[in-house]
C-alpha positions in Angstrom: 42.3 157.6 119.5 38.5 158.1 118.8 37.9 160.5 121.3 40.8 162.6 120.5 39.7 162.9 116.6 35.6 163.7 118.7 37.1 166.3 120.8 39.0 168.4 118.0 36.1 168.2 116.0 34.2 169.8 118.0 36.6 172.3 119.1 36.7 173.0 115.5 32.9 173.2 114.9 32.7 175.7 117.9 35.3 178.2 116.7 34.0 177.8 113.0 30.4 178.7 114.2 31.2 181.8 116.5 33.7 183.2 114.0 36.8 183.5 117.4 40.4 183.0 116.9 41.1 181.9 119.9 42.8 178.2 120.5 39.9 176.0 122.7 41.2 175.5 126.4 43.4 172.6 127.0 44.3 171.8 123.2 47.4 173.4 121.5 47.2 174.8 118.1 49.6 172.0 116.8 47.1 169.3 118.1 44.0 170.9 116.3 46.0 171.3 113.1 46.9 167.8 113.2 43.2 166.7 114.1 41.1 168.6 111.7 39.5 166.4 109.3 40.4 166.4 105.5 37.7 168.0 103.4 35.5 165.5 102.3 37.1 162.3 103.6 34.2 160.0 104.9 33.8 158.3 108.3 34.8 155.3 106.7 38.1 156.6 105.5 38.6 158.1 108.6 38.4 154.2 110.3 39.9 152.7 107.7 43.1 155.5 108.7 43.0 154.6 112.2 43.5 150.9 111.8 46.4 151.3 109.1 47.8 153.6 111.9 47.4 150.6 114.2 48.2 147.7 112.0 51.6 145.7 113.7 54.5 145.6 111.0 54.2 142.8 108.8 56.8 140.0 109.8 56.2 137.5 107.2 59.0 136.1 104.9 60.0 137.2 101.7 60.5 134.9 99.2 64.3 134.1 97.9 65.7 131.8 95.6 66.4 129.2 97.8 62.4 129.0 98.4 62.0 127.4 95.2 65.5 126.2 93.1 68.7 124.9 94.5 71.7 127.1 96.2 73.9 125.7 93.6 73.7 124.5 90.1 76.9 123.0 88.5 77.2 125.5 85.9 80.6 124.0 84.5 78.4 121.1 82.5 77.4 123.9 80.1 80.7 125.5 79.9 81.5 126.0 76.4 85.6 126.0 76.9 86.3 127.8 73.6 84.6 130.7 75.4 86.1 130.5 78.9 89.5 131.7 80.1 92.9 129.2 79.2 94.3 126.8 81.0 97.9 126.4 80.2 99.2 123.9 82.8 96.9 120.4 82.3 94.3 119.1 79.9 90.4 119.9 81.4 88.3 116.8 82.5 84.8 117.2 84.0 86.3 116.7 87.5 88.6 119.6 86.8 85.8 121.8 85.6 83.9 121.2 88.6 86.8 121.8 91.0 87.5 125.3 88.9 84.0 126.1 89.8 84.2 125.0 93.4 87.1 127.0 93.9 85.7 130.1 92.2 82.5 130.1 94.5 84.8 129.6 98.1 87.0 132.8 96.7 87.1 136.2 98.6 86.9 138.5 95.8 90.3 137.8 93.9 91.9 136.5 97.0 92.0 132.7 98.7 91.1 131.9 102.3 93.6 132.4 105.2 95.4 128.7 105.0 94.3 126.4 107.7 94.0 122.6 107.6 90.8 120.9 108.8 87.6 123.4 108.4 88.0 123.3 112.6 90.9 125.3 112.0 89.5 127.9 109.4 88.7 131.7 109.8 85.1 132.1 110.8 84.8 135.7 109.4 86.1 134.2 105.9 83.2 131.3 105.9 80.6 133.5 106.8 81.9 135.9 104.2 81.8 133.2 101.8 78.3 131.8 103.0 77.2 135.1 102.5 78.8 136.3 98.8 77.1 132.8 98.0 73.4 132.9 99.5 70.8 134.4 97.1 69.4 138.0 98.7 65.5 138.5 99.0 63.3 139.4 96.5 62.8 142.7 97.9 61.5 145.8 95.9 62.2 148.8 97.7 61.7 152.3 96.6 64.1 155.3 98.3 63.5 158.7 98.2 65.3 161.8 99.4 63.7 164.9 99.9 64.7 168.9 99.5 66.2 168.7 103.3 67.7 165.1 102.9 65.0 163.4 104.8 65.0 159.6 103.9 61.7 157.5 102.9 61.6 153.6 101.8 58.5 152.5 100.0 57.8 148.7 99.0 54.4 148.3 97.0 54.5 144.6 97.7 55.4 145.0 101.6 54.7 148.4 102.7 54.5 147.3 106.2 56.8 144.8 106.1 59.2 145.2 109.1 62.6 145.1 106.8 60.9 148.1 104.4 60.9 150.0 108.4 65.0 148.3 109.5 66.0 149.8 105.7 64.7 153.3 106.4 65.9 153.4 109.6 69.5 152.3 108.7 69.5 155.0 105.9 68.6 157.4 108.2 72.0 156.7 110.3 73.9 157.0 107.6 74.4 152.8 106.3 74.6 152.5 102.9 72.3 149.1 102.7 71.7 147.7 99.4 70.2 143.9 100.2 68.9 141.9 102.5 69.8 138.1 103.6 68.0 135.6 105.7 69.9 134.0 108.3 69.1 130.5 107.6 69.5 131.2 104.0 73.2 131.7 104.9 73.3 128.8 107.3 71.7 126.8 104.3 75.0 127.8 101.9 77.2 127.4 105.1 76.4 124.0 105.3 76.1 123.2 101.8 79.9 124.8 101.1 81.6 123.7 104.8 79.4 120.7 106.0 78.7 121.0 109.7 82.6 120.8 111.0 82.6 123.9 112.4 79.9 125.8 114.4 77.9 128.7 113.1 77.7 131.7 115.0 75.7 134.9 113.4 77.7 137.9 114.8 79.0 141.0 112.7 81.9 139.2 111.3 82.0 140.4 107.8 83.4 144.1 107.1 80.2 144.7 104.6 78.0 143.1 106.2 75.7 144.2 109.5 73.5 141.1 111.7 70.5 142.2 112.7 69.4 139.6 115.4 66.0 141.2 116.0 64.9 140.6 112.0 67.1 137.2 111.4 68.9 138.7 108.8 72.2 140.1 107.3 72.4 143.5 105.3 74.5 143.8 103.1 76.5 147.7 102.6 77.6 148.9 98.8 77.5 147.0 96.0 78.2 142.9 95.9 81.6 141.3 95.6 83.1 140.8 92.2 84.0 137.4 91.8 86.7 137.1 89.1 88.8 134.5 90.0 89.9 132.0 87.8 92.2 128.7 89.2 94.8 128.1 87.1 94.6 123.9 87.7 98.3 122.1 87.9 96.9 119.0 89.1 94.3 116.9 91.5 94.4 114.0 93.2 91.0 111.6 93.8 91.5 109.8 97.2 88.6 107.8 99.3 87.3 110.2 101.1 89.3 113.2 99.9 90.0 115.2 96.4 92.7 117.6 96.0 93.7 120.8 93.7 96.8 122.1 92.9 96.6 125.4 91.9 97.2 129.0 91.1 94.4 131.9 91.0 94.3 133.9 88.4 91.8 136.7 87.5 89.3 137.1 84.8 89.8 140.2 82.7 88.0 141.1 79.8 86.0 139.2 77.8 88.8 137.7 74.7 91.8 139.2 77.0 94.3 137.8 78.9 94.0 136.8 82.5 96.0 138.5 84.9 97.9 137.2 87.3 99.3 138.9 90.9 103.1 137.4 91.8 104.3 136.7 94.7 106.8 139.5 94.4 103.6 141.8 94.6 104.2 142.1 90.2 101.0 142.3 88.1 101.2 140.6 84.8 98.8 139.3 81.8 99.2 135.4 80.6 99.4 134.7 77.5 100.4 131.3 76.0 103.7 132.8 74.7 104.6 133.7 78.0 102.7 132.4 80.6 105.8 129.8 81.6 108.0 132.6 82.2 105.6 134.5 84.6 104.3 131.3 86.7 107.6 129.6 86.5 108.8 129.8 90.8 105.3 130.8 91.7 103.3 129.7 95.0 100.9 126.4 94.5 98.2 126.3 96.8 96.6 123.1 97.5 92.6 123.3 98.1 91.6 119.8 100.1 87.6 118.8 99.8 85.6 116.2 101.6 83.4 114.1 99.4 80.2 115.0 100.8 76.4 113.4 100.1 75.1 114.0 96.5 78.5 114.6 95.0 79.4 117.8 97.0 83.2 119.2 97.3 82.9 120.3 101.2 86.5 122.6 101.8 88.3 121.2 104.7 91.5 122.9 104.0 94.0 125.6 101.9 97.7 125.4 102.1 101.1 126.1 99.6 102.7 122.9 99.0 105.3 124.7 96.7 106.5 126.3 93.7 106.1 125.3 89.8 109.6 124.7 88.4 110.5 126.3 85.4 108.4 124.5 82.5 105.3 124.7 85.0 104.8 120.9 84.7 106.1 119.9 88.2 105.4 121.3 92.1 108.6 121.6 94.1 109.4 122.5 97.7 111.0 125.3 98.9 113.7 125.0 100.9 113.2 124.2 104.2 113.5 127.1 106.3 115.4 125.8 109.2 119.0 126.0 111.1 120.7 122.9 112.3 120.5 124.0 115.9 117.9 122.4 118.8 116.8 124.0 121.7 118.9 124.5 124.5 117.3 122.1 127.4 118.4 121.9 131.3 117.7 118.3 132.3 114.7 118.5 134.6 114.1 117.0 138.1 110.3 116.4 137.0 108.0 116.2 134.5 104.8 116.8 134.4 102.6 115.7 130.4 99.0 117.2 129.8 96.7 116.0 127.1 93.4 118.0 126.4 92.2 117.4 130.0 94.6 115.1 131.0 97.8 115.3 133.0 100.2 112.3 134.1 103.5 112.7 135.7 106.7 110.8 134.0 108.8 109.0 135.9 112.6 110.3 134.3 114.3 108.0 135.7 112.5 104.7 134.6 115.0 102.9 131.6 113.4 102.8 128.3 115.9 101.8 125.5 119.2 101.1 126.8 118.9 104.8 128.8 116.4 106.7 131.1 113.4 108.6 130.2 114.8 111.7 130.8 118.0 111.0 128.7 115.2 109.6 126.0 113.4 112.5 125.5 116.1 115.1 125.9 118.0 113.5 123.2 114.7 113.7 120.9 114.3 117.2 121.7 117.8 118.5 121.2 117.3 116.7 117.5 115.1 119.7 116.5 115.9 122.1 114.2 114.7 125.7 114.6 112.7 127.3 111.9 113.6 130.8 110.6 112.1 134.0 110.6 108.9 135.0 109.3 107.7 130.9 108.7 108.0 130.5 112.3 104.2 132.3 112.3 103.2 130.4 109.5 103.1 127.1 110.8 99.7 125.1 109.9 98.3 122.6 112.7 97.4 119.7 110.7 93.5 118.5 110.7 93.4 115.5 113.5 96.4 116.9 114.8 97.4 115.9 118.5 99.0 118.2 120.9 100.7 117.3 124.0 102.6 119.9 127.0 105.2 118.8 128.6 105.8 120.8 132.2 109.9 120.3 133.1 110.0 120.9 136.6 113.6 122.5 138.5 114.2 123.3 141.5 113.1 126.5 143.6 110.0 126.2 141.0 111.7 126.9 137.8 109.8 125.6 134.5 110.0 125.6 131.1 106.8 124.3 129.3 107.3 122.1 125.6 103.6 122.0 123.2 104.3 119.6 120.7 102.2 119.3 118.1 102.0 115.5 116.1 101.7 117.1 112.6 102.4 120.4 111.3 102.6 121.9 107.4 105.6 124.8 106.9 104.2 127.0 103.9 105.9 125.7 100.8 106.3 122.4 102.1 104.4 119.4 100.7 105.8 117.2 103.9 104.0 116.7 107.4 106.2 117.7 110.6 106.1 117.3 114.4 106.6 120.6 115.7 107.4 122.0 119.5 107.7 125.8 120.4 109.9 126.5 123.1 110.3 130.0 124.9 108.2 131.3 121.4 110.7 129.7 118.9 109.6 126.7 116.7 111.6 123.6 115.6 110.4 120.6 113.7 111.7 117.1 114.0 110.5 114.5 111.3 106.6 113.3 112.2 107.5 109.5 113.0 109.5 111.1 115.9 106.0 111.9 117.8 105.2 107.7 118.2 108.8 107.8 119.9 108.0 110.2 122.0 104.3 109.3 123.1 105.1 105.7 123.3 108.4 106.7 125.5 105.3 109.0 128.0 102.5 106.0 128.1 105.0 103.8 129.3 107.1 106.0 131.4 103.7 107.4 133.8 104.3 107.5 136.9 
């Protein structure tokens, strides 16, 4: 670099002093424009120039939020309740204030999670989208500018080398509209604070707003932030020994003094009011949010399901009808049978007697006891957290087979009740969930 800026000095010096016009051989008239020396900048600026030009990015971390105050503060102890939204369907307790809260900060902008029981079972795109609507951004000032012909410049006073001021140029060169910046385990931080560590964290692009830049450690965020306006509309909870659960509608904050709105099942849009509020909710879905009582008094989610509909006063849950026909599967007795649990497989011997009859004749008749489910629920059937699953293999002859997963406890949408349920050639029955300790009990001792 020094001898470059020696060189076109001189160059420049020599055509100065014998007045020619002519470019110096072997330097291009662009590189002696860029190298001639501002008029009356010192040596000393001149070094201090070429070691800014030099200097490596600046890597260090910005400070955030969670460098010096907690993720989460239970704002519901200062609540003043005249001022917050109604609640029309039970009397508010602190535990029901902090569940309200809870459930507002695990909320997808006006929505609820996909169900699932047991957090093993849950969306990883909707936990990282709710790790990341939850985890404070840096405290990053950043300048843009946009000149006559469009070109894009970031400037930070307080990190003007800082490699993030460079990613957020470059990203508004190409056209993404980035607004803030999150550190990875600032969002692993929320994760585990909201979810506990049942399921894995992966950082991936997940999240539609959201880009992961692996590189940096961090998550930019495109547009403006998420809204969050729910507010749960609390029907009841439950305090177990290692469990709480809410019964619940969501409702959504309007304006400040008016009435919350409310989206119905039918795909409606209405505003509650106390006059009327048992009309619109009466039939409605209930939704039950399950938390595990983690350390320090944390509500970790480990599950969102419906468990039924508010009768017509809105004082009581009830199921739905079960959506199912009083016919079983249609089952060949097999020659063989063949029983695989995660990595193990046994064979059954069908013709060993177990109660009064065979094995085969056993299970069959359990089997043909299902009753299928209908339509549309079919694909809505919930695994339950801990659940087991077995395959049975039935074996014919000339190879045929005809593989059985049964599943020890499933939830039907609408449906406050556990159920074992099977899936045979893609269609789904249920059979009552004491019927799965017949059937293992009937394999364990039936092995071959």
């Amino acid at each position: 670099m020094k001898m470059q800026k020696t060189a076109a000095l001189l160059a420049a010096m020599l055509i100065a002093l014998s007045g020619c016009s002519e470019v110096t051989v072997g330097l291009s008239q662009e590189e002696v424009s860029e190298e001639e020396p501002v008029i009356g900048q010192s040596a000393e600026a001149l070094k201090e120039q070429e070691e800014k030009e030099i200097l490596p990015p600046d890597d260090s971390r910005i400070p955030t939020e969670l460098d010096t105050a907690p993720a989460f503060v239970e704002e519901w102890k200062t609540w003043d309740m005249s001022q917050m939204p109604p609640q029309y369907l039970m009397q508010m307790d602190e535990t029901a204030l902090k569940l309200i809260e809870t459930v507002r900060e695990i909320s997808l902008q006006n929505q609820m999670m996909r169900p699932f029981d047991g957090i093993s079972h849950a969306s990883t795109a909707d936990l990282m989208r709710i790790a990341l609507k939850n985890t404070p951004s840096l405290n990053f000032s950043i300048q843009v500018d946009r000149d006559d012909k469009g070109n894009v410049s970031t400037v930070s006073e307080e990190h003007p080398n800082h490699v993030l001021t460079l990613l957020m140029q470059n990203e508004l060169e190409e056209g993404r509209d980035i607004r803030d910046f999150y550190y990875q385990e600032d969002v692993a931080a929320v994760y585990r604070r909201l979810f506990g560590g049942g399921r894995n964290l992966v950082f991936q692009d997940l999240c539609p707003k959201y880009y992961y830049y692996a590189r940096e450690g961090v998550f930019g965020r495109k547009g403006d932030a998420e809204k969050n306006q729910v507010w749960p509309m609390m029907v009841r909870y439950e305090i177990g020994e290692n469990t709480i659960t809410a019964d619940l509608l969501l409702t959504e904050e309007n304006q400040k003094n008016k009435p919350l709105i409310y989206h119905k099942a039918d795909g409606g849009i209405v505003e509650l009011t106390a006059d009327n509020y048992r009309t619109h909710l009466a039939g409605e879905p209930v939704y039950r949010y399950t938390f595990k009582k983690g350390p320090q008094n944390q509500f970790l989610l480990d599950g969102i399901r419906q468990i039924g509909i508010l009768d017509d006063k809105c004082q009581n849950i009830l199921d739905l009808e079960l959506p199912v026909q009083e016919k079983g599967p249609s089952l060949k007795m097999p020659e063989r049978m063949t029983v695989s649990s995660e990595s193990v497989q046994s064979q059954i011997d069908l013709q060993k007697a177990y109660q009064d009859t065979t094995a085969a004749d056993y299970l069959m008749g359990i089997l043909s006891e299902g009753q299928l489910v209908e339509g549309e629920f079919a694909s809505k059937v919930l695994a339950g957290s801990g659940a087991e699953t077995l395959t049975l293999t039935l074996g014919y002859q000339e190879g045929e087979e005809k593989v059985i997963t049964i599943i020890s406890s499933s939830y039907l949408p609408g449906i406050e009740e556990s159920y074992l349920t099977f899936s045979v050639d893609s269609q789904q029955y249920i059979l009552p969930q004491k019927r799965y300790a017949n059937i293992k009990t009937c394999l364990i001792s039936c092995k071959s």
